[in-house]
N, CA, C, O and CB atoms as a CASP TS submission, in Angstrom:
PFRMAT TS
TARGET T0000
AUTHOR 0000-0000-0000
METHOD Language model
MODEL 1
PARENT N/A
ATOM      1  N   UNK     1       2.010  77.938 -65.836  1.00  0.00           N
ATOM      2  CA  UNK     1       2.286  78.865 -66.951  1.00  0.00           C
ATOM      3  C   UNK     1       3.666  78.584 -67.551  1.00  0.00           C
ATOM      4  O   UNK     1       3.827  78.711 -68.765  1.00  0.00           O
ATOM      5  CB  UNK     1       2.205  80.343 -66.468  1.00  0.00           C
ATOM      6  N   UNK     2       4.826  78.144 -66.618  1.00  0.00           N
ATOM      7  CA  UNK     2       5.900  78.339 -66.986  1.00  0.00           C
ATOM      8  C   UNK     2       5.818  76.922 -67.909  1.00  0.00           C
ATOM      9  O   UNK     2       6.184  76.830 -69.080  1.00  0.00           O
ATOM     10  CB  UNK     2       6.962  78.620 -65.818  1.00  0.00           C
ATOM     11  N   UNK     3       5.404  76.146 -67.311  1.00  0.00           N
ATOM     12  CA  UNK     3       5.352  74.175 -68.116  1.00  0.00           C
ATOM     13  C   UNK     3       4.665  74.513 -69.403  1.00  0.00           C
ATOM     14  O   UNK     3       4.947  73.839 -70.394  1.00  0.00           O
ATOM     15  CB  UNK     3       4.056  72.590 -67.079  1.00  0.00           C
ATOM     16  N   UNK     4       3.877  75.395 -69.487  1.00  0.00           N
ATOM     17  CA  UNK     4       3.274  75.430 -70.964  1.00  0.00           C
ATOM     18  C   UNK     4       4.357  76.124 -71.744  1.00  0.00           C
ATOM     19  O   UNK     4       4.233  75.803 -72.926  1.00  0.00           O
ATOM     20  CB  UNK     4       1.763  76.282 -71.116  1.00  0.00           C
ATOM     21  N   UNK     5       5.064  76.697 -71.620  1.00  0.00           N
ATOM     22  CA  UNK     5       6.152  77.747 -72.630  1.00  0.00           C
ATOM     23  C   UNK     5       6.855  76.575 -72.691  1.00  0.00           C
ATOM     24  O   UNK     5       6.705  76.389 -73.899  1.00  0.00           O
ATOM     25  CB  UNK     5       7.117  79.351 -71.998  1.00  0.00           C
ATOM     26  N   UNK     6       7.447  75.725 -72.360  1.00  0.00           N
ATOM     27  CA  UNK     6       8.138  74.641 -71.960  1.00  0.00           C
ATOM     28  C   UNK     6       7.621  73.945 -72.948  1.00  0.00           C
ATOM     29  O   UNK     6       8.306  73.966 -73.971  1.00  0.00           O
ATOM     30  CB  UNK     6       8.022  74.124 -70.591  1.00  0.00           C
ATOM     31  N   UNK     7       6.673  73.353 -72.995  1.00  0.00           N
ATOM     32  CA  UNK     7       5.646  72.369 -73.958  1.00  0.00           C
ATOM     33  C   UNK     7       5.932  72.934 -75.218  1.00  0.00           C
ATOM     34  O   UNK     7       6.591  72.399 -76.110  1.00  0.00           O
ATOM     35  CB  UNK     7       3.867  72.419 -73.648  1.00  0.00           C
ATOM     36  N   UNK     8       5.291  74.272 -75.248  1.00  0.00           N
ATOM     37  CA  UNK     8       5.548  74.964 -76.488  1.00  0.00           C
ATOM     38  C   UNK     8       6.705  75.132 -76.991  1.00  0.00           C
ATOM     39  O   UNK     8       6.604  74.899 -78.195  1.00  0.00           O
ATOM     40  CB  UNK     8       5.149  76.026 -76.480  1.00  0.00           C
ATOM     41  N   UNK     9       7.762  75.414 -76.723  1.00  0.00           N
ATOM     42  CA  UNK     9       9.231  74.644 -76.879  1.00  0.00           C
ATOM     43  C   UNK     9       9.132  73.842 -77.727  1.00  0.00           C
ATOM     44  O   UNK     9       9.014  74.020 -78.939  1.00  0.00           O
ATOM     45  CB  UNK     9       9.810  73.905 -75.778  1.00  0.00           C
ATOM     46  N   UNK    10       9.202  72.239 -76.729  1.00  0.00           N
ATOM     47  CA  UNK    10       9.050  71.120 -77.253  1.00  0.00           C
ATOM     48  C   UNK    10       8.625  70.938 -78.900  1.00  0.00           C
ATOM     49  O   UNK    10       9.199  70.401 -79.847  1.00  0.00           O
ATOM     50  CB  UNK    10       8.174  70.599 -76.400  1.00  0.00           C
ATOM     51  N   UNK    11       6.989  71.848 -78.719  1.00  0.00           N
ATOM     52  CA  UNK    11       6.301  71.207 -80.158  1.00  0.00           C
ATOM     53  C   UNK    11       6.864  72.127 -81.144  1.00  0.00           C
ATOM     54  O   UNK    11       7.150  71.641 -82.238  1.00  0.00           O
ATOM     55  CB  UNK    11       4.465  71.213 -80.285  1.00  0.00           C
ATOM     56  N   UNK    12       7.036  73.141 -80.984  1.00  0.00           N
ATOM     57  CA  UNK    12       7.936  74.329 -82.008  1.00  0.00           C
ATOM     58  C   UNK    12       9.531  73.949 -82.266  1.00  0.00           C
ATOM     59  O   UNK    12      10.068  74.233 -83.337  1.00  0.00           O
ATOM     60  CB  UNK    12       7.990  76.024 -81.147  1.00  0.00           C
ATOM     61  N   UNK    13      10.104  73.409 -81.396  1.00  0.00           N
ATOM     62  CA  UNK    13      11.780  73.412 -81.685  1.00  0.00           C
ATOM     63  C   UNK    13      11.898  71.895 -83.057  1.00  0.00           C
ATOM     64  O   UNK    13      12.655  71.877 -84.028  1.00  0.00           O
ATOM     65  CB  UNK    13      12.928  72.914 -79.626  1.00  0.00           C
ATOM     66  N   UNK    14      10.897  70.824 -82.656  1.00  0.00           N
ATOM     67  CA  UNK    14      11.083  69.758 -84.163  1.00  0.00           C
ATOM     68  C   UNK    14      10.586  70.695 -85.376  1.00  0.00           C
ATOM     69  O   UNK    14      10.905  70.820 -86.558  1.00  0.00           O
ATOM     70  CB  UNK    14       9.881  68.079 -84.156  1.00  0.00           C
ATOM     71  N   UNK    15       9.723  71.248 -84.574  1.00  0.00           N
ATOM     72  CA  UNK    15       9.030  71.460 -86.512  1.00  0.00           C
ATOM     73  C   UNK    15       9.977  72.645 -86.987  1.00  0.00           C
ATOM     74  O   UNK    15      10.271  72.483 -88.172  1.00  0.00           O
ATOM     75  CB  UNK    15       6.846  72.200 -86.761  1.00  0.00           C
ATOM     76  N   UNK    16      10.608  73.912 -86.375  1.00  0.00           N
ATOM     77  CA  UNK    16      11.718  74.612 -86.777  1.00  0.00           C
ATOM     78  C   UNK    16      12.701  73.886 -87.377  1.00  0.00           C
ATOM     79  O   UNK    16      12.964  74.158 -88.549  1.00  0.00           O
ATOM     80  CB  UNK    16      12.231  75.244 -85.812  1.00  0.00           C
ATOM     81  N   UNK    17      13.293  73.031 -86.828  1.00  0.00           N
ATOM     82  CA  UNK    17      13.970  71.864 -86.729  1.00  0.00           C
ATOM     83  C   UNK    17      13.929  71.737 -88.461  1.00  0.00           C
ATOM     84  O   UNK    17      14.694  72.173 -89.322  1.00  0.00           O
ATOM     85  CB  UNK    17      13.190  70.589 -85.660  1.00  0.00           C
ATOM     86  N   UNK    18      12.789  71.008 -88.529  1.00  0.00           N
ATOM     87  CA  UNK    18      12.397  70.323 -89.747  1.00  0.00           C
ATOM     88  C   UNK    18      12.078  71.442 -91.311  1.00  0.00           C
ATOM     89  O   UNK    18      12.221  71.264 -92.520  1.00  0.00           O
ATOM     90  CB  UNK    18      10.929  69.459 -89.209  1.00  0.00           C
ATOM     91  N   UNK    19      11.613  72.544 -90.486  1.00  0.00           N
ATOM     92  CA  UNK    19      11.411  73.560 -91.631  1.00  0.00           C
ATOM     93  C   UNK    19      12.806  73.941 -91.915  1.00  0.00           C
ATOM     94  O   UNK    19      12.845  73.823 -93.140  1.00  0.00           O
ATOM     95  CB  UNK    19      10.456  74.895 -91.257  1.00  0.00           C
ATOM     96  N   UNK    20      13.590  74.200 -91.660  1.00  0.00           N
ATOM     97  CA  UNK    20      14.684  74.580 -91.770  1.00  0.00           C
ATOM     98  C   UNK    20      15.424  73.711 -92.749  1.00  0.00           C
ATOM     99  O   UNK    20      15.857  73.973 -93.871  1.00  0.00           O
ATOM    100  CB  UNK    20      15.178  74.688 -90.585  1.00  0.00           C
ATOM    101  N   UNK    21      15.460  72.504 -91.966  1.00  0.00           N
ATOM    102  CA  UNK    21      16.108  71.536 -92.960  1.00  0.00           C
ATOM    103  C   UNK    21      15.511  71.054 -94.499  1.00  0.00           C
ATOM    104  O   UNK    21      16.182  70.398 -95.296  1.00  0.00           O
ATOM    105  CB  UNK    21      16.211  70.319 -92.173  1.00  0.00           C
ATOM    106  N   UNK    22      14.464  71.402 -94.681  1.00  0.00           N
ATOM    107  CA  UNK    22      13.663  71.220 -96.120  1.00  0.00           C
ATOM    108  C   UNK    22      14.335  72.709 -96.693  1.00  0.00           C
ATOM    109  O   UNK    22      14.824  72.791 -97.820  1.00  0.00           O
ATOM    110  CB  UNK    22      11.534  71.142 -96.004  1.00  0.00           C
ATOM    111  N   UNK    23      14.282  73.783 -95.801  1.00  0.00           N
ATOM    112  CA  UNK    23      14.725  75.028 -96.983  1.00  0.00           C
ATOM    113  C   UNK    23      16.214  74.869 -97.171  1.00  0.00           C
ATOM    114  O   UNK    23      16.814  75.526 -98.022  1.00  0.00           O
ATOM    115  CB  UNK    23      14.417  76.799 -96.431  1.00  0.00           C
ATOM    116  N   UNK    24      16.852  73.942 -96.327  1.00  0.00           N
ATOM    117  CA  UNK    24      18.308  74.283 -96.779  1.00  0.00           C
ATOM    118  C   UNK    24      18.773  73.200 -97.990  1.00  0.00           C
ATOM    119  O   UNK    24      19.685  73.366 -98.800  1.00  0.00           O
ATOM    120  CB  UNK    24      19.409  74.157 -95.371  1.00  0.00           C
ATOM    121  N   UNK    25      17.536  71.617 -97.821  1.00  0.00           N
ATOM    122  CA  UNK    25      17.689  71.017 -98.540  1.00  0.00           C
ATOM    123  C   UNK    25      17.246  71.152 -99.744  1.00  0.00           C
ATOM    124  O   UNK    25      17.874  70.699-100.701  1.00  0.00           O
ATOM    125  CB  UNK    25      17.538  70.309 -98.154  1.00  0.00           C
ATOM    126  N   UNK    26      15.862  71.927 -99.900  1.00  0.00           N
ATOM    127  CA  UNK    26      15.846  72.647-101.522  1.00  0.00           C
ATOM    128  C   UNK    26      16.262  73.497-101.678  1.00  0.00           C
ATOM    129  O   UNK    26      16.524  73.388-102.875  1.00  0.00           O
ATOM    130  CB  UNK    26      14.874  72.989-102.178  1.00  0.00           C
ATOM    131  N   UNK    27      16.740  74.821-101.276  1.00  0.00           N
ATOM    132  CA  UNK    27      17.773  75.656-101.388  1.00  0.00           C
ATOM    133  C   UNK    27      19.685  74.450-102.314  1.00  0.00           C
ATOM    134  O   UNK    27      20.304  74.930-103.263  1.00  0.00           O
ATOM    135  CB  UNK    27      17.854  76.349 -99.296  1.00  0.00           C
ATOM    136  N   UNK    28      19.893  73.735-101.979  1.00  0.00           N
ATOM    137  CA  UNK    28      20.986  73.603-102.309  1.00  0.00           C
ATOM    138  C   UNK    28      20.290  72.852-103.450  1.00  0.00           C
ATOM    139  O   UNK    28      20.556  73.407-104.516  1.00  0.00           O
ATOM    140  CB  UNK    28      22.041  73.074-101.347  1.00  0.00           C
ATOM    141  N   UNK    29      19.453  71.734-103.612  1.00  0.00           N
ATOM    142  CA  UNK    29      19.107  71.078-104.728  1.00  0.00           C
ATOM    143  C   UNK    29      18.857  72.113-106.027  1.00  0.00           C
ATOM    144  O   UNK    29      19.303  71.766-107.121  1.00  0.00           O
ATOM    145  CB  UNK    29      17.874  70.245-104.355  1.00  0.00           C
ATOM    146  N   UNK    30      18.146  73.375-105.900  1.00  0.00           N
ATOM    147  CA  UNK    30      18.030  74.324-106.542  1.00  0.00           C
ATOM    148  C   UNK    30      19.547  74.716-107.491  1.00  0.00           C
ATOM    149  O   UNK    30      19.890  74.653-108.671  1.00  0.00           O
ATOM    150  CB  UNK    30      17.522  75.283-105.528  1.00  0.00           C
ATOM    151  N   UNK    31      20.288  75.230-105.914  1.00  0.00           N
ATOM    152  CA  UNK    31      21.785  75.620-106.598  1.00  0.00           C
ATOM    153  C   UNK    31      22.596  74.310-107.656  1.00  0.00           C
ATOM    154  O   UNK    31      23.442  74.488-108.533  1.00  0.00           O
ATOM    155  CB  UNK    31      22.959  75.951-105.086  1.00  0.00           C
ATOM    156  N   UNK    32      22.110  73.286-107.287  1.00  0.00           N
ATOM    157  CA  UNK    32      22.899  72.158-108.264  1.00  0.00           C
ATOM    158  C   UNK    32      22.242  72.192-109.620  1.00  0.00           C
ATOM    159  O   UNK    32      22.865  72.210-110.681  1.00  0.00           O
ATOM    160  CB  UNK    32      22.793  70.501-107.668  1.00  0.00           C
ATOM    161  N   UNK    33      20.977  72.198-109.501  1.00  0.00           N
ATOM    162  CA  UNK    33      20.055  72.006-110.772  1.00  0.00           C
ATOM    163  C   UNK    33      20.777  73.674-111.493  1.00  0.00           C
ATOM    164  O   UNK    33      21.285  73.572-112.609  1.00  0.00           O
ATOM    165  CB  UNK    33      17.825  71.916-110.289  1.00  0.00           C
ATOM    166  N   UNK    34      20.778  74.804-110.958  1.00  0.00           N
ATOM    167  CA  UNK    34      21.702  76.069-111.453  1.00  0.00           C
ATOM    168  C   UNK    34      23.100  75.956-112.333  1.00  0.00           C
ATOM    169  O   UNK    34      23.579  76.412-113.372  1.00  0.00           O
ATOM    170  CB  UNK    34      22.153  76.779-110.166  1.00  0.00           C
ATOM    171  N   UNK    35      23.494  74.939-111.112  1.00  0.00           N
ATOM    172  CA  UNK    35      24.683  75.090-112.379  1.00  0.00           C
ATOM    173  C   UNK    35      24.963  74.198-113.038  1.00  0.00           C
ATOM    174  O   UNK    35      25.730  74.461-113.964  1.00  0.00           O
ATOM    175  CB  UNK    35      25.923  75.408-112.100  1.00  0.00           C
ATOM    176  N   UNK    36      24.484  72.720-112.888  1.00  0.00           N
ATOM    177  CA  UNK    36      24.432  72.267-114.666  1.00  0.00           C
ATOM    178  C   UNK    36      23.295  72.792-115.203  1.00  0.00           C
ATOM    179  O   UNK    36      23.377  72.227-116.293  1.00  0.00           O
ATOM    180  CB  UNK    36      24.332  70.563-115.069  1.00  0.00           C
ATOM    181  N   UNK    37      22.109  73.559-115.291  1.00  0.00           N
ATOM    182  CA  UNK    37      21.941  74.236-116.491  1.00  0.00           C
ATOM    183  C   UNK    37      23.092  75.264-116.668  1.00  0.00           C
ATOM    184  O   UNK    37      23.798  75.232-117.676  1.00  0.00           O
ATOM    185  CB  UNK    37      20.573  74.886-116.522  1.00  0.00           C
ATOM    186  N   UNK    38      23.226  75.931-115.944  1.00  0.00           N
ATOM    187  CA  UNK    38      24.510  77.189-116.628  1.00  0.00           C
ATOM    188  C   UNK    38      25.531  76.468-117.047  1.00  0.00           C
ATOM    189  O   UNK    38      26.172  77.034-117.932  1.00  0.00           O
ATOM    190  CB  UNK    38      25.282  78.386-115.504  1.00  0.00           C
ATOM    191  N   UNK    39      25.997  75.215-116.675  1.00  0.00           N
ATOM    192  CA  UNK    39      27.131  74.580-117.385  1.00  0.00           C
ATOM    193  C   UNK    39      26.910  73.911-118.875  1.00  0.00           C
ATOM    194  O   UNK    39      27.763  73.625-119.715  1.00  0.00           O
ATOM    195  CB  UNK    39      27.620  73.505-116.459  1.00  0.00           C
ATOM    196  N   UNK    40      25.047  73.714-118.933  1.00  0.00           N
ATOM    197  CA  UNK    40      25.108  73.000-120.101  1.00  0.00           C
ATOM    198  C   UNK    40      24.880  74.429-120.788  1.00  0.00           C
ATOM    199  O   UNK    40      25.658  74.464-121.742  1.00  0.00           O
ATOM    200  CB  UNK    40      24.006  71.642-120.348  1.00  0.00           C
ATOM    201  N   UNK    41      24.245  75.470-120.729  1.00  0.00           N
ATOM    202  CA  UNK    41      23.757  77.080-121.625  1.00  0.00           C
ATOM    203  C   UNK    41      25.017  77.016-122.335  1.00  0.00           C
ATOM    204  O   UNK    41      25.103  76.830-123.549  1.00  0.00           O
ATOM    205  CB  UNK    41      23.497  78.889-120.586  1.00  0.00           C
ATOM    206  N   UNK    42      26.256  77.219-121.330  1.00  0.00           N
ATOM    207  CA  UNK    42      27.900  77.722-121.434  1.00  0.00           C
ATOM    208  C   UNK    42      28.565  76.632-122.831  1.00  0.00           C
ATOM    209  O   UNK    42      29.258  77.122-123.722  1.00  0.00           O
ATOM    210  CB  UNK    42      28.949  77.300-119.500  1.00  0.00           C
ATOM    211  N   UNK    43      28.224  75.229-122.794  1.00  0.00           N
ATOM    212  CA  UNK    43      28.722  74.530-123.504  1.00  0.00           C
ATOM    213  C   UNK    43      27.774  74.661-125.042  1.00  0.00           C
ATOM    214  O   UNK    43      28.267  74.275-126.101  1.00  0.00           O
ATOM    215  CB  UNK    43      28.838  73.223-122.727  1.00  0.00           C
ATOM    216  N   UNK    44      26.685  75.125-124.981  1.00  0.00           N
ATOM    217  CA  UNK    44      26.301  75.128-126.246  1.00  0.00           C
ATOM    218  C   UNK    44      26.510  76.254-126.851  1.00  0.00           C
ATOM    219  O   UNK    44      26.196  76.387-128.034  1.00  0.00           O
ATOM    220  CB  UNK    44      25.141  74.811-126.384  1.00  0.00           C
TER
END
């Protein structure tokens, strides 16, 4: 019982891992694409 929570670990901690890192990496791509549009709105 205990080796399976263990396992389950294993296969859950990459893919957290990995989900995480896609939301933080479109999360910030988002914020860049934000502010050059607000920088280009501001200049026209």
């Amino acid at each position: 019982y205990k080796r399976k929570s263990v396992e389950d670990i294993s296969i859950y901690f990459p893919m957290i891992c990995i989900m995480s890192f896609l939301i933080y990496f479109t999360a910030s791509y988002l914020a860049k694409n934000w502010i050059l549009i607000l920088a280009t709105s501001l200049k026209q």
